[in-house]
PLY file of the C-alpha trace (Angstrom):
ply
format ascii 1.0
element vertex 476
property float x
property float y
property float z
element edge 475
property int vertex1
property int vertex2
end_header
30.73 -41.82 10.61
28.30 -43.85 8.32
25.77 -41.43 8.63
27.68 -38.64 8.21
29.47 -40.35 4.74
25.26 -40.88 3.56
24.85 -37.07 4.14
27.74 -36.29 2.08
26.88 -38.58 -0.56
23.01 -37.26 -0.89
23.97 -34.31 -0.57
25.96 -34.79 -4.26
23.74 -36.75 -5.68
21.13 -33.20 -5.15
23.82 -31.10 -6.30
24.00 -33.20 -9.47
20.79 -33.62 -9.92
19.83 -29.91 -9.53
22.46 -28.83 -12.17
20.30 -30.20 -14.84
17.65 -27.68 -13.83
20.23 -24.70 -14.96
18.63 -22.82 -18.22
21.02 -22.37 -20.91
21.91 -19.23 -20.80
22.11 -19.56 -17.16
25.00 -21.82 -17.70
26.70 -18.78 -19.61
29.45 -16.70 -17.51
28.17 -13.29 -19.98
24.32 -13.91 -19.14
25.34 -12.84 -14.98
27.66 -10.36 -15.24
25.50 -8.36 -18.04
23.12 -8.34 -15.16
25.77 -6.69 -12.83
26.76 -4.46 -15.15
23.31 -3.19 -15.74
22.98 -3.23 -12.42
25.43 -1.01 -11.37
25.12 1.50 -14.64
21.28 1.75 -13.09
22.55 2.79 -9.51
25.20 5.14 -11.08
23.24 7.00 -13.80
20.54 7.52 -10.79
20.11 11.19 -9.96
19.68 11.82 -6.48
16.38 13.28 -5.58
16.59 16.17 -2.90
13.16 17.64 -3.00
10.99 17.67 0.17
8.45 14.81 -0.03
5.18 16.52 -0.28
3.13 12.77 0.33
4.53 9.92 2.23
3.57 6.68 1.50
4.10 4.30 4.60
3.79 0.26 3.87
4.25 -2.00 7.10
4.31 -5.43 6.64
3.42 -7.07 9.93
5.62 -9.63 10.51
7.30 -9.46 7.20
10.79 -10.20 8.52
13.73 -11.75 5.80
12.95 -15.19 5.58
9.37 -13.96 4.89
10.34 -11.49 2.32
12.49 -14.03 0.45
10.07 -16.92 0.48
7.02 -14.61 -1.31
9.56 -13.16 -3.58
9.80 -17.23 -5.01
5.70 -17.71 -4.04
5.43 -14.92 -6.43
7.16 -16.08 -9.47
5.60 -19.64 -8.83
2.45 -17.91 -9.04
3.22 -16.47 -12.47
4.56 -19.98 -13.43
7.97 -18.93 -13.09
10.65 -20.77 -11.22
10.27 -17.91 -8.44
13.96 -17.60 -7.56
14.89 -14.84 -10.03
11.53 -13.06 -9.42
11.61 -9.13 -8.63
9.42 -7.93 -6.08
8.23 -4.22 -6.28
9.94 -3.71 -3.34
12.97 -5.10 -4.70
13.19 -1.82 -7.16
13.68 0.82 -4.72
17.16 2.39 -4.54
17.72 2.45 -0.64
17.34 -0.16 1.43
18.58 -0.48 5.19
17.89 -3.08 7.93
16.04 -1.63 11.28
16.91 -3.22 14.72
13.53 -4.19 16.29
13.79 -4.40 20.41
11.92 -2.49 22.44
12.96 -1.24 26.29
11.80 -3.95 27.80
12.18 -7.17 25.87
14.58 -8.69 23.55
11.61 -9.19 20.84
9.12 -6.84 20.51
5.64 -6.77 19.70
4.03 -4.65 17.02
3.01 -1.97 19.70
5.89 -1.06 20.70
7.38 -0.93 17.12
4.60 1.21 16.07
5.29 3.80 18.34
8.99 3.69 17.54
8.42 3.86 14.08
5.15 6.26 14.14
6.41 8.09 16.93
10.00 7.89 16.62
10.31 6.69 20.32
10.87 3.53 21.72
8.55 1.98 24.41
7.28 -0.97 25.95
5.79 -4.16 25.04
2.18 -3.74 24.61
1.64 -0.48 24.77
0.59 2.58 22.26
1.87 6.13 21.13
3.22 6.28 25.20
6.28 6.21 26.19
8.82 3.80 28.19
7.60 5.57 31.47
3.80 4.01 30.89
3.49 0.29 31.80
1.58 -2.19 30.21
-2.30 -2.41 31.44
-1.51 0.50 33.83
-3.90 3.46 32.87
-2.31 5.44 35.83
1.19 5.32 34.18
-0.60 6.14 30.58
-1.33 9.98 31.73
1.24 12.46 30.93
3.46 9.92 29.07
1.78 10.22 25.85
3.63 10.78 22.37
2.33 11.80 19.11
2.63 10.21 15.44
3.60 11.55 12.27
-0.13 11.01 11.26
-0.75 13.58 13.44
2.05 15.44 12.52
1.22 15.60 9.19
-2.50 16.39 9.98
-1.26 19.47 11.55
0.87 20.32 8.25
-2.48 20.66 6.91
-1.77 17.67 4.39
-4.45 14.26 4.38
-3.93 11.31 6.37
-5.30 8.28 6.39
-5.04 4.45 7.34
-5.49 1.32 5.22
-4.88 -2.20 6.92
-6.25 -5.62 6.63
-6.65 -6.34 10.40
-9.22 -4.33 12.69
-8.50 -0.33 12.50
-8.35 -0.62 16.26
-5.37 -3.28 16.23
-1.96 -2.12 17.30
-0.05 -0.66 14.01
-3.16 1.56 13.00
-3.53 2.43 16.32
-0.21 3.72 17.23
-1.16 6.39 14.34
-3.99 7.76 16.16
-4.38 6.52 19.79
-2.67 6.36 23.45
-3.23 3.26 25.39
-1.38 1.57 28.16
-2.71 -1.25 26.64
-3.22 -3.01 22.88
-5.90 -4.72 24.11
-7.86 -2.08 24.73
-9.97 -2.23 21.79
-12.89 -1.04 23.03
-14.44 0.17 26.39
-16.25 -3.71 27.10
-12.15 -5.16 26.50
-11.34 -2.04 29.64
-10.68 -2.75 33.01
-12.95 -0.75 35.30
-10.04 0.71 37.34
-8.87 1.78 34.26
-11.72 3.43 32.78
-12.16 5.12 36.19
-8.60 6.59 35.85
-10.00 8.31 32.53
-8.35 6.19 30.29
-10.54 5.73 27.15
-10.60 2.66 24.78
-8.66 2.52 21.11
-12.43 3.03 18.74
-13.38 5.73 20.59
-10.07 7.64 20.33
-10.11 7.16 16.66
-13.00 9.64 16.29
-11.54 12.28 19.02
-7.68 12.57 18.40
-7.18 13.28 14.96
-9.35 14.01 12.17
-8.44 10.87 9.60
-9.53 11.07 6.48
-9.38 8.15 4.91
-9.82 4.67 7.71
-10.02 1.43 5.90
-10.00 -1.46 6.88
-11.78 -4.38 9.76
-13.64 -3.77 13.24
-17.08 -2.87 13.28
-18.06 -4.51 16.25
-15.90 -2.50 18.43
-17.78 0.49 16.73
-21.04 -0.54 18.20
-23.54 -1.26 21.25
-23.10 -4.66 22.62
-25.53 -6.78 20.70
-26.08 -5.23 17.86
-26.45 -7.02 14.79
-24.00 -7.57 12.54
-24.96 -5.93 8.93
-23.00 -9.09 7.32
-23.70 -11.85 9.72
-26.69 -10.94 11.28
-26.96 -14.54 13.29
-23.24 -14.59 14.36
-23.03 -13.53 17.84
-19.74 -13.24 18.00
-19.70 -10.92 15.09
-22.08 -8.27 17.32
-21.64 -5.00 18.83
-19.23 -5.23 21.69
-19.57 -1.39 23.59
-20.96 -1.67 26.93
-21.58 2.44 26.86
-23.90 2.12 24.76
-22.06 4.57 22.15
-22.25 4.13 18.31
-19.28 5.22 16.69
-20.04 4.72 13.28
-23.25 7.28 13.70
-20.86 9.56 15.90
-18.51 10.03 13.10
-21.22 10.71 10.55
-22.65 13.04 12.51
-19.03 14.20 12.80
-18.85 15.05 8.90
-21.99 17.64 8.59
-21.20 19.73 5.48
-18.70 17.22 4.27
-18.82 14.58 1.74
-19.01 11.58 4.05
-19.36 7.92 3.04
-19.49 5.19 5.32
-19.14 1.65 3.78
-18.88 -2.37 5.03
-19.25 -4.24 1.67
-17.63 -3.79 -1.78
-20.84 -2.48 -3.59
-21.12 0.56 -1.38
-17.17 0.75 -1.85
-17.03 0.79 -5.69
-19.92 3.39 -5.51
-17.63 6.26 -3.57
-16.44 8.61 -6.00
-12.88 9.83 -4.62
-13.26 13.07 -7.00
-16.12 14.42 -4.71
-15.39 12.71 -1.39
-14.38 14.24 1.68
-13.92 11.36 3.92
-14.49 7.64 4.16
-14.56 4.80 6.89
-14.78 1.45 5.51
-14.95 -1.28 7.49
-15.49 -4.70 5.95
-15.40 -7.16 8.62
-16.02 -7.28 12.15
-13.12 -8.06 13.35
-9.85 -8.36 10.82
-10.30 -8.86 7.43
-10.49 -11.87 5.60
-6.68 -13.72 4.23
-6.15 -13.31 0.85
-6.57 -16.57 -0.10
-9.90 -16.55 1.24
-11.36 -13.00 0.58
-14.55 -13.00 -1.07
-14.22 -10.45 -3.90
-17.97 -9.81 -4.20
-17.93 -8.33 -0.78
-14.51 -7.02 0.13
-12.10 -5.38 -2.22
-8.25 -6.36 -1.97
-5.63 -4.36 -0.64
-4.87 -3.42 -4.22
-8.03 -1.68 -4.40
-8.17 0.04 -0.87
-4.64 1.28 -1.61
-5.78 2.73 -4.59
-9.01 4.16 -3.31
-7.68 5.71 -0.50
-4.67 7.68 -2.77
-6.90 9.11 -5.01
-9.06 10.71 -1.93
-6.12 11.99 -0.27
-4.06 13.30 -3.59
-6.43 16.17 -4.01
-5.03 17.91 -1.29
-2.47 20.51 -2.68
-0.63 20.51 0.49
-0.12 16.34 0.22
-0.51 13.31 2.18
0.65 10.70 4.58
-0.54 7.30 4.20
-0.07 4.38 6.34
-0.85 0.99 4.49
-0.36 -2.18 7.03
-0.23 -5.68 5.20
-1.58 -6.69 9.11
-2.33 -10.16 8.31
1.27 -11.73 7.24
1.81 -11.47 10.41
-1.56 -13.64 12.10
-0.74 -15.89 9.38
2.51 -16.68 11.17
0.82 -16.82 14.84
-1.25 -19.30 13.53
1.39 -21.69 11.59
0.03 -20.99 8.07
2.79 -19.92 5.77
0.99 -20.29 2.89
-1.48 -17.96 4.10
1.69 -15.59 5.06
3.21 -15.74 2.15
0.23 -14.94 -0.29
-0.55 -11.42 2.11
3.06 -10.42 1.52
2.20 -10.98 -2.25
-0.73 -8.89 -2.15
1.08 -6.36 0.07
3.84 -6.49 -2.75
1.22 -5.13 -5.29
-0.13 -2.61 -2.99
3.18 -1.12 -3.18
3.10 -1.21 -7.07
-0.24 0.35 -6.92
1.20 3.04 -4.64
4.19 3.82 -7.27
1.94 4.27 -10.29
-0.82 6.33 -8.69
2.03 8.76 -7.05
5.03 10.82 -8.70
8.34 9.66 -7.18
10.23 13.65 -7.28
7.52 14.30 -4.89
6.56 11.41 -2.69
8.71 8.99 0.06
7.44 5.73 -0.39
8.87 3.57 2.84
8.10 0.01 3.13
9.30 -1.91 6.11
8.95 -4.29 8.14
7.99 -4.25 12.52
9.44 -7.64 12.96
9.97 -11.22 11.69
9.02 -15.03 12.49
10.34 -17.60 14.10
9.88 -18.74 10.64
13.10 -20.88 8.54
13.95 -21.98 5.24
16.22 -24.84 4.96
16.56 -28.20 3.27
18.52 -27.81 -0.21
15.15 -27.48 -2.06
15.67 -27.78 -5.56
15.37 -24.56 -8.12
11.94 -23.81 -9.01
10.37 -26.49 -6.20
7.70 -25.16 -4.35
8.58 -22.60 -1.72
5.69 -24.40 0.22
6.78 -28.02 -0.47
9.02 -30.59 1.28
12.58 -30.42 1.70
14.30 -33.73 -0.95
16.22 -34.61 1.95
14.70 -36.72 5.10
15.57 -35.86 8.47
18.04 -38.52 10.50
14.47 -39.86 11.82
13.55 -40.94 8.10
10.95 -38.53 8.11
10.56 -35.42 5.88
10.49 -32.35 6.63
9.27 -28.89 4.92
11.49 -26.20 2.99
9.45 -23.81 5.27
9.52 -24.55 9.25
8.67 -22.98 12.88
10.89 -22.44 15.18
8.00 -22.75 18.11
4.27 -22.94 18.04
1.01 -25.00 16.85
1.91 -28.60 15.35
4.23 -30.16 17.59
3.42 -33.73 18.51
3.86 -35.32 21.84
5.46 -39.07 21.80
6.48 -40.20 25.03
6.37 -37.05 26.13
8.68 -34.93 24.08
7.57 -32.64 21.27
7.69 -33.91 17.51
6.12 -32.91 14.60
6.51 -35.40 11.68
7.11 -32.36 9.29
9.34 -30.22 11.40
12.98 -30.73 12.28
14.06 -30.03 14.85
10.84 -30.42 17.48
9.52 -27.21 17.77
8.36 -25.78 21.60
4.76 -27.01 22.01
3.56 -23.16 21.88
-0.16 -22.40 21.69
0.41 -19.84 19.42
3.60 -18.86 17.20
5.69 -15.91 18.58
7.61 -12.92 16.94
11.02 -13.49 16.08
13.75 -10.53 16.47
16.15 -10.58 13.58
16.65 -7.56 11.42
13.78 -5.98 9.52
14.30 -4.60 5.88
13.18 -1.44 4.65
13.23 -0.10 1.60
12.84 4.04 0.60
11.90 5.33 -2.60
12.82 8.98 -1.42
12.84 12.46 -2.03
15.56 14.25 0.64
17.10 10.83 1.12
20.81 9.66 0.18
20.80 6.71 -1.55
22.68 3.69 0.48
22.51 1.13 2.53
21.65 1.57 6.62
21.51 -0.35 9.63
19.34 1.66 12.23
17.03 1.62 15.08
13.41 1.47 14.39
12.65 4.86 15.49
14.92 6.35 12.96
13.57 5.92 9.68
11.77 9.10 8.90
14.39 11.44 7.80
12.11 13.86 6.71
9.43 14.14 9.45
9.83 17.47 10.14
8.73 18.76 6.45
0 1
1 2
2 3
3 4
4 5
5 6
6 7
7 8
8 9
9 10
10 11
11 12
12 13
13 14
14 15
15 16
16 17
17 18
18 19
19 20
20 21
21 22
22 23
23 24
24 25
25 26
26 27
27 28
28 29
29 30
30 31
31 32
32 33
33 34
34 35
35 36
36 37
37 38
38 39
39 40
40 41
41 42
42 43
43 44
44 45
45 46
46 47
47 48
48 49
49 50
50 51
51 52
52 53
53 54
54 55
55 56
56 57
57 58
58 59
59 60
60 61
61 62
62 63
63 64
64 65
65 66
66 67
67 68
68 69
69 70
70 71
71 72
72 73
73 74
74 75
75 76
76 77
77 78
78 79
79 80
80 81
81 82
82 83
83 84
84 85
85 86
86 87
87 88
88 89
89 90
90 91
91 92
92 93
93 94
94 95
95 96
96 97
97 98
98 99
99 100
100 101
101 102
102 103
103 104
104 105
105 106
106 107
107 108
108 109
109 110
110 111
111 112
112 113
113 114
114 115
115 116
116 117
117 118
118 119
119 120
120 121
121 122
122 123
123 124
124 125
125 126
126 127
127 128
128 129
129 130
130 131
131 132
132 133
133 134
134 135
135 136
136 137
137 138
138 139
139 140
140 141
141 142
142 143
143 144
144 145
145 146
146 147
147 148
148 149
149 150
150 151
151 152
152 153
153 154
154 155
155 156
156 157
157 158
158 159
159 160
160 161
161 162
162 163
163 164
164 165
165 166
166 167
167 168
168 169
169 170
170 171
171 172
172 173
173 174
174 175
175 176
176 177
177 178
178 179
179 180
180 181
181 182
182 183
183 184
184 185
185 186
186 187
187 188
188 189
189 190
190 191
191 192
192 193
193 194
194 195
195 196
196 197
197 198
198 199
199 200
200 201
201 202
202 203
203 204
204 205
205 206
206 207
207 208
208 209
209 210
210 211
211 212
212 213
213 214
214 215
215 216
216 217
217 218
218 219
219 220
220 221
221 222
222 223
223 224
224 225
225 226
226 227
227 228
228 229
229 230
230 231
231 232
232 233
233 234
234 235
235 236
236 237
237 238
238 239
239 240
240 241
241 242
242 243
243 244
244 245
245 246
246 247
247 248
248 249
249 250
250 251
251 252
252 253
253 254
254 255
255 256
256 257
257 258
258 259
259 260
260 261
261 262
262 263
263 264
264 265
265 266
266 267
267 268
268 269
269 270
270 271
271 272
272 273
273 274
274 275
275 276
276 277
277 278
278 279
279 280
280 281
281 282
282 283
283 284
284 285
285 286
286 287
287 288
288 289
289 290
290 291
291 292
292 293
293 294
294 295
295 296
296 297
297 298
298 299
299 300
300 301
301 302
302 303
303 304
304 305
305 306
306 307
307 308
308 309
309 310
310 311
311 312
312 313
313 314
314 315
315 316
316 317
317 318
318 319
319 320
320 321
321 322
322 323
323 324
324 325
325 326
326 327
327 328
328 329
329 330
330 331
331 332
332 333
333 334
334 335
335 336
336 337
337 338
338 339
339 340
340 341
341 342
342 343
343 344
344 345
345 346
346 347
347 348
348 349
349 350
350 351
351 352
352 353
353 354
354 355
355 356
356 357
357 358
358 359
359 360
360 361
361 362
362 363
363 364
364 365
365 366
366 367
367 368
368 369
369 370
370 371
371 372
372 373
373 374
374 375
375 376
376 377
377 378
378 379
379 380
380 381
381 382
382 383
383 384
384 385
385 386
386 387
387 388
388 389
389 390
390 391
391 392
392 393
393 394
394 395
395 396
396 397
397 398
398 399
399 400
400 401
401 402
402 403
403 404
404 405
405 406
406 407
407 408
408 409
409 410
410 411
411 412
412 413
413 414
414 415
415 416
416 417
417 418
418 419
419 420
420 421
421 422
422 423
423 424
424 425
425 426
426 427
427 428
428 429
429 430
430 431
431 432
432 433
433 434
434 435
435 436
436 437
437 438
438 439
439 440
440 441
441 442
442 443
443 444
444 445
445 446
446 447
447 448
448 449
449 450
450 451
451 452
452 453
453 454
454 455
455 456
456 457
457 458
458 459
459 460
460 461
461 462
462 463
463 464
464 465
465 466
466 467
467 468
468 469
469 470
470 471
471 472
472 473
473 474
474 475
């Protein structure tokens, strides 16, 4: 009953204290509800746009789930040296927004395989698998054949508009791959990360499919070394041998797809020199490919070498925009979501940042009458925000109140994964309340996904659907 009378009490004493953070006008009845009001006369003065999209602009954020959303919405006003809550993220403009429903047929919680598909393919499937469907199990190569389903990369391809794929993992890695390649399994990177049964089924690995299924334009982003023979040297990190070729064929797909291009304008880059030197006026096609596995986080991206997301967003527009008949663009923000795996919100939070000017990047270079611009999410985190933290305190600080332990306790917190601490035997981390499952790594959470259309042949409104249905106009 004490304790419980203490809560209460510190609890008022935060309240009161936090009311002297208000700004006047804040403290003004007229200063909110000329907001709503402009609000509203914005939604109802909107015409509604029923062309047929000619380009679609796809932005996944990997991982990107709610609590995500709403904590780099703060990061980035902090950022700007704003008190972060009020701050308006690009994606916070658009004039439709629905929540998807992210399970796929076998699990609860899916993985961003088998939302891929749904969402690229517009069929659900299972865990760990790519552009198959339900009928193909996971690391089976037998169950892959016949049960394959296409993308509307490859749709669009055959519309005769550009396509292409910007993300800051590996090109290879399940969301890019789910645009381009059938696997039975995510893993299946390239043919040294096969099974022999299965490459003696005829299954083929996820690089070499990227040359042979559809002819991509535009393919930006991390995985050389799946691209090459084992051993070969790194361009970047010539002494890391982790960073070398990993093909046991003996293939070089980076010379394949050169040869590929004949006749065309053809640029292969790995480094932001070679980058800044393509022309998108005169080129045909480009692979860049700046790591060897994923790229770099944000935070730690070394701008003389690799460009940002900004950039490759931009880049890759202005190739595929000559094409009269359009384009379909899938940009993946890959790394929000490793971030997570790994424990390291701040690292999280500043890709969905960058991700959040992609998509402002995306809006300037394209015409709206004429373009669907779709960002979403494939799933969220395990990944609260709690704690009463005052307005304007850092979204990656420490919570004013102290746990019933006396120990504090982050605004940001896991539900499972890396950090927990063992005392006598039971898991406690001295910044996370409650103890958080002593997980190797962090897994996906399951709660709704936002998405967000800025839309030709789209009603304005709000939606709650399954993942699969969010392309409305796929068939154009």
């Amino acid at each position: 009953m004490e304790s419980a009378k203490g809560a209460i009490l510190v609890l008022f004493l935060l309240v009161a204290f936090a009311s002297s953070w208000a700004k006047v006008e804040e403290e003004n009845p007229e200063f909110w509800r000329s907001q709503a009001r402009k609000t509203l006369q914005s939604a109802l003065d909107r015409k509604l746009n029923t062309n047929v999209a000619r380009n679609i602009l796809l932005y996944l954020g990997d991982g990107m789930g709610i609590t995500t959303y709403t904590a780099a919405r703060i990061l980035k006003g902090q950022l700007q040296n704003q008190t972060g809550e009020e701050t308006v993220m690009t994606m916070d403009t658009f004039p439709s927004v629905g929540l998807a429903k992210t399970y796929s047929v076998d699990f609860q919680i899916p993985d961003s395989a088998a939302t891929a598909t749904a969402y690229l393919c517009g069929v659900k499937t299972n865990l760990n698998t790519i552009a198959v469907n339900a009928a193909a199990r996971n690391g089976a190569c037998r169950t892959q054949k016949g049960n394959e389903v296409t993308s509307i990369l490859k749709w669009a391809k055959d519309a005769g508009k550009s396509v292409g794929i910007v993300t800051t993992t590996r090109v290879q890695h399940a969301t890019p791959a789910a645009s381009y390649a059938h696997s039975a399994s995510r893993k299946w990177y390239s043919d040294a990360n096969m099974p022999e049964a299965a490459k003696r089924d005829g299954c083929t690995d996820i690089a070499s499919q990227l040359l042979n299924n559809t002819d991509i334009d535009v393919i930006i982003g991390g995985g050389r070394k799946y691209m090459t023979p084992r051993g070969t040297k790194d361009p970047e990190y010539p002494s890391d041998f982790s960073s070398r070729g990993k093909r046991k064929d003996g293939r070089n797909l980076i010379n394949e797809w050169q040869s590929m291009k004949t006749g065309k304008v053809a640029h292969y880059v790995w480094n932001r020199t070679d980058f800044d030197a393509v022309d998108p006026d005169t080129t045909d096609y480009l692979m860049a490919l700046f790591e060897p596995g994923d790229l770099r986080f944000e935070v730690e991206r070394d701008p003389s070498m690799d460009p940002s997301i900004v950039e490759t967003t931009e880049k890759a527009i202005r190739i595929l925009q000559k094409n009269p008949n359009g384009f379909f663009l899938l940009v993946e923000g890959g790394r929000i979501d490793q971030a997570h795996h790994a424990g390291q919100a701040y690292m999280a939070l500043h890709e969905t940042v960058a991700f959040d000017y992609a998509i402002a990047k995306g809006l300037e270079l394209t015409k709206e009458h004429e373009t669907l611009t779709l960002v979403m999410a494939d799933h969220s985190h395990p990944v609260t925000f709690n704690g009463y933290p005052f307005r304007g305190q850092s979204i990656l600080g420490k919570s004013p109140l102290w746990a019933t332990d006396m120990l504090p306790y982050t605004t940001l917190m896991y539900g499972n994964g890396p950090g927990h601490k063992l005392t006598n035997g039971t898991a406690r981390n001295k910044l996370f309340t409650p103890p958080p499952p002593p997980v190797i790594h962090r897994e996906h959470g399951s709660r709704f996904s936002g998405s967000a259309q800025c839309p030709p042949q789209f009603t304005a409104g709000t939606c709650t659907a399954d993942v699969r249905s969010l392309f409305p106009c796929e068939s154009h």
